[in-house]
N, C-alpha and C positions, 0 to 999 in steps of 0.2 A: 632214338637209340638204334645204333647198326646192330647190324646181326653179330659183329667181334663184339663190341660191347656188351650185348646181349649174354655171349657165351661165355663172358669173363663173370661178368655178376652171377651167372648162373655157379661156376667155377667156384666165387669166390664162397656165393651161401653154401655149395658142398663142405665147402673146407672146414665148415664151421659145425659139424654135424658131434664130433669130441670133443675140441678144443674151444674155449673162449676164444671169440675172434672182435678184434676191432673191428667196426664202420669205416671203410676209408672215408666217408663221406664227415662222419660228423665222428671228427677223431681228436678233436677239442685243439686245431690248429684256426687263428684267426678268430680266439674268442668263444669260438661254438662248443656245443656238449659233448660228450663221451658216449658213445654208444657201443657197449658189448654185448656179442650175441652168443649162443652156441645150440646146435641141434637142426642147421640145416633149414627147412623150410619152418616147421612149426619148431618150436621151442621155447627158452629161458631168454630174458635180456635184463640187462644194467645200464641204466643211465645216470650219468655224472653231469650236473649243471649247475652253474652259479652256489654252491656247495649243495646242494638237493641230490640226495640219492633217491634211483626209484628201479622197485627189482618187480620183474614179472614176469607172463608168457607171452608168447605172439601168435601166431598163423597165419599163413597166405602170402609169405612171404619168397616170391618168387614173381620177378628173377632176383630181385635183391631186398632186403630186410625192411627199407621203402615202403614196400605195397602192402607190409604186414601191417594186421592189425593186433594192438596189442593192450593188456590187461594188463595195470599196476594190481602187483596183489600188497606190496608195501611200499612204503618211503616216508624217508626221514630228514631231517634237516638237518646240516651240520654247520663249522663256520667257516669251510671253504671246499673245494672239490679237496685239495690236499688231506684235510681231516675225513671226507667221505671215503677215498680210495682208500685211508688206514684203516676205517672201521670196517669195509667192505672187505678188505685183505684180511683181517682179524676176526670176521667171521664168516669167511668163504673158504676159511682154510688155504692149505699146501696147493689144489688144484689148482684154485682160483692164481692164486698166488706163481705160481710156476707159469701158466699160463699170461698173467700180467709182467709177471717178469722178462719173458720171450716177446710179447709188445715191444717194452723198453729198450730192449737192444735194438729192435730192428731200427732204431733213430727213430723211431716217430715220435716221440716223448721228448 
């Protein structure tokens, strides 16, 4: 990793310090998981795969969400990411939701 790359990942985990922010790396294009973060270096995460949701915390993640390690504190199985993202939106609430919703636009979905 260059030092621009460096400063972009670093960049990108600030951004996420209020807002849910998508992984660009694992942004569920090409088959792979979902990964949402929020809170900057330590915090909250969501991952969506193969319909398995798994909601936790992380830490150490820096320069990017990558190097974190991180603690399922639940998850639950559904019968597809589609059903996981509804029950995750239906009980994350308006934030959760507003914030998934501004993913959606940005075309990445």
């Amino acid at each position: 990793m260059n030092k621009a790359e460096f400063e972009a990942w670093k960049q990108h985990t600030e951004s996420s310090k209020r807002d849910w922010t998508l992984d660009p790396v694992h942004n569920g294009q090409n088959g792979q998981d979902y990964l949402f973060h929020r809170g900057g270096v330590n915090g909250q995460f969501i991952m969506v795969s193969l319909g398995l949701a798994k909601i936790g915390n992380y830490e150490g993640a820096l320069p990017h969400i990558g190097e974190a390690s991180f603690q399922i504190l639940h998850s639950n199985e559904y019968g597809s990411d589609n059903d996981a993202f509804l029950a995750l939106m239906h009980k994350g609430g308006f934030g959760f939701l507003k914030d998934f919703v501004t993913v959606d636009e940005s075309g990445l979905f």
